[in-house]
N, C-alpha and C positions, 0 to 999 in steps of 0.2 A: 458740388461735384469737383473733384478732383482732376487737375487738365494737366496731363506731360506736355512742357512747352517745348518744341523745338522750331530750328528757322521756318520751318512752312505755314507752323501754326503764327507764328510773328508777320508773316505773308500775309494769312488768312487777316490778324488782326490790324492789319494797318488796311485792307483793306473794308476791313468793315469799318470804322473809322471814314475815310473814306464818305463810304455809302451816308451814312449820318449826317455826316457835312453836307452832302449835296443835297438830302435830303431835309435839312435845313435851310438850304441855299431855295431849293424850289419851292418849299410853305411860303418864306415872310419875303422872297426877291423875285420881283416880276421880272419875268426872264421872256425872252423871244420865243416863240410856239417852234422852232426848230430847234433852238438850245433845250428846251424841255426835254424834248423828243430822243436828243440825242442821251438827255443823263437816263432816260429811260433806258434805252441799248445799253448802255454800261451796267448800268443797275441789273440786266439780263445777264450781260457775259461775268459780271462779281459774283452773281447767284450760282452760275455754273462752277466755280470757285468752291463757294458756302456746299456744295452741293456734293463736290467732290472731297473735301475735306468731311462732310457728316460722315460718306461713304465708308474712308478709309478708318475713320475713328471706331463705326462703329462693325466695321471685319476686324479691327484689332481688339475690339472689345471682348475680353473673358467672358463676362458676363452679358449678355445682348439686351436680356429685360433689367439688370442694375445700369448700364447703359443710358435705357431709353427712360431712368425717371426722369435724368435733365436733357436726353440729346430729342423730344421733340422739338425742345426750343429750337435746337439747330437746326433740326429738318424745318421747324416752321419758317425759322430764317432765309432759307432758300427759295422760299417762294418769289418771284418778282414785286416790288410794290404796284404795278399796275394790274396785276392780277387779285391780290390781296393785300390790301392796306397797312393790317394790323402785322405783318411779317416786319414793317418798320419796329414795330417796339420790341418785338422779339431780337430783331439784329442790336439795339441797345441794351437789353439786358444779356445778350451772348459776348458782346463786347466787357461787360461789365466782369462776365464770368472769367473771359479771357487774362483781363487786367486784375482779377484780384490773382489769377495765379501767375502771373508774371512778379506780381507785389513791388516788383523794384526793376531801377534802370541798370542797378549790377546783375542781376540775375541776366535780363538782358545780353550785358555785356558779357556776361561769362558764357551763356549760350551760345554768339557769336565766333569766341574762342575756340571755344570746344567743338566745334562743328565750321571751321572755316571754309572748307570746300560747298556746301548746302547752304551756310550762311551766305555767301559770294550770293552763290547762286535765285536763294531767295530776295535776296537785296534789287540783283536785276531785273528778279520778275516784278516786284513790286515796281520798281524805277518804271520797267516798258508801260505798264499794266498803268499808270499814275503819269506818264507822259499822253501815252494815247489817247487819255483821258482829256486832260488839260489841254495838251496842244487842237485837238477836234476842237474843245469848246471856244479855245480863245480865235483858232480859223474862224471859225462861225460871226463871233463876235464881230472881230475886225472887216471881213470879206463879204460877208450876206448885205449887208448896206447897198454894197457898189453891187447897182445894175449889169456891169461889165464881167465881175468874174463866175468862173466858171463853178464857185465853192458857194454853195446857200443854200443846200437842204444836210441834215442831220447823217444820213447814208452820206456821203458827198463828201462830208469834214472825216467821217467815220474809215472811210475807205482812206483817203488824203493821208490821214494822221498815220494808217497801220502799214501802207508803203513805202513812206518816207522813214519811217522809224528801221526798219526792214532796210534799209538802203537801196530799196529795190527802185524806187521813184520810176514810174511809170509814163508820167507823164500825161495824163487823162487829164488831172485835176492839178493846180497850180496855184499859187496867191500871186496876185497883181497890186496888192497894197505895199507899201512900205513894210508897215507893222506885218503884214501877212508873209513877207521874206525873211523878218527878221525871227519871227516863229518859227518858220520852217528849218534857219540855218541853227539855230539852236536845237531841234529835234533832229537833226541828222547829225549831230557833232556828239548828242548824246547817242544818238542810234547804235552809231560805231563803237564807242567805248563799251554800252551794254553786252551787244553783240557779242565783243570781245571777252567779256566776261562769263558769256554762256561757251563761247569756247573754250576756256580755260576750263570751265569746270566739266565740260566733256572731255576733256583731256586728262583731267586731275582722278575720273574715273578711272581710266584705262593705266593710268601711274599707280592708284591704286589698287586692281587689281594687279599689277606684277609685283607692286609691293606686299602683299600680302600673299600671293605664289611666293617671291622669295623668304619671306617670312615663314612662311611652311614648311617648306625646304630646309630651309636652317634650324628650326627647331627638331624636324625629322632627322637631320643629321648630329644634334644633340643630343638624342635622346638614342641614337644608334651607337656614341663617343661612349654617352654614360652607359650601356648594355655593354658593350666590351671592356669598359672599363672592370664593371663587374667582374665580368669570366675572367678578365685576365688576375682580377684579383683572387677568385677561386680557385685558379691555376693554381698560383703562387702557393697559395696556403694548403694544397692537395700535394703539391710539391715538398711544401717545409715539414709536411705528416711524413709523406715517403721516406726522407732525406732522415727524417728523427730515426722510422721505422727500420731503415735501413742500416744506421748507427749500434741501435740499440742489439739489433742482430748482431751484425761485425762483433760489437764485446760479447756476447754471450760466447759468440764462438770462440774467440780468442779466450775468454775464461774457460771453458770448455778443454781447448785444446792446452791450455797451460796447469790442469788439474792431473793430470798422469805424469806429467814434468816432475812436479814436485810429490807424489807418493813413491817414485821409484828415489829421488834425493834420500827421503825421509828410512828405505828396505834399506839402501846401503849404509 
């Protein structure tokens, strides 16, 4: 199947990626029964992701049944793994699909180029998307231990992580550890710069629609330059016909008037 790559689809695939990983991580690494819990939730909000990407690919699709010979995979991929298992080997071979039409890290790179405002854009979401991720489990890790804090079930890290990234901090939920500060201050220091970046490309929108109004504009008035240019050149050359036609008269007459001139020279 034939896959147009652009930044969201590079979204989609680092996000599956992602899922894989953890999905690795939870087979062969015993992990805390609220760590688990929590990559479940992720695995849900990723699928709404897979889910929204099958959507859009497949309204853009020409063809809806040439489409669906490879996009079941993707719909199947969208299932959550704790609802259907076997949606795991599908998101590896959508992956697989993904990477062979990327084929290389310059394509990559030149996709980035060429789409710098979306690419911004998707970079952040993946960054927020792959922070909130990380930073839930490592709270988890660090803070569920101590008896004292307030952060030790999966909701708890889950909510924690999507506040502080948010720079909203609320203040409900807090780490009391060392290491549990030192995650925190690192996810707000990233929060802001993200953030920032989702402004900029809401902004880069609104730049670019007046740039491309002015861009309309200016070509409507090039193309008004080059229509007058025209006439004015029709003018001219309706002009230089008259101007002949007008000529050519004046001698006729003056030949005209100067033929009895010379028949009376000729009587006398």
């Amino acid at each position: 199947m034939q896959e147009r790559i652009t930044p969201f689809q590079l979204f989609i695939l680092v996000l599956s990626i992602y899922v894989i990983g953890a999905m690795v991580v939870d087979v062969f690494v015993p992990l805390p029964h609220e760590v688990s819990r929590l990559m479940q939730y992720m695995d849900s909000i990723v699928c709404l992701f897979f889910f929204a990407d099958f959507c859009q690919r497949f309204y853009r699709a020409e063809s809806k049944l040439a489409y669906m010979r490879w996009g079941w995979i993707d719909l199947l991929a969208c299932i959550p793994a704790g609802l259907f298992q076997g949606a795991r080997l599908f998101r590896v071979v959508r992956v697989l699909i993904v990477l062979r039409a990327a084929k290389s890290m310059s394509l990559i790179w030149k996709i980035f180029w060429r789409n710098r405002a979306e690419s911004v854009f998707a970079s952040a979401a993946t960054m927020t998307v792959l922070l909130v991720a990380f930073s839930a489990i490592a709270m988890l890790l660090v803070e569920a231990p101590n008896p004292d804090s307030p952060i030790d079930t999966a909701e708890q890290a889950l909510w924690w992580s999507v506040v502080t990234v948010t720079t909203v901090g609320y203040g409900d939920f807090y780490p009391i550890t060392t290491l549990g500060r030192v995650v925190a201050v690192v996810l707000m220091i990233c929060g802001v710069g993200l953030f920032g970046s989702f402004a900029a490309y809401i902004s880069s929108m609104f730049v670019k629609d007046d740039s491309e109004r002015d861009a309309r504009e200016a070509r409507a008035q090039r193309e008004m330059t080059r229509a007058l240019y025209h006439e004015i050149r029709g003018l001219r050359d309706e002009i230089g016909q008259l101007n002949a036609q007008i000529q050519d008269q004046e001698r006729r007459l003056a030949a005209q008037a100067a033929k009895p001139v010379n028949s009376e020279h000729k009587s006398s």
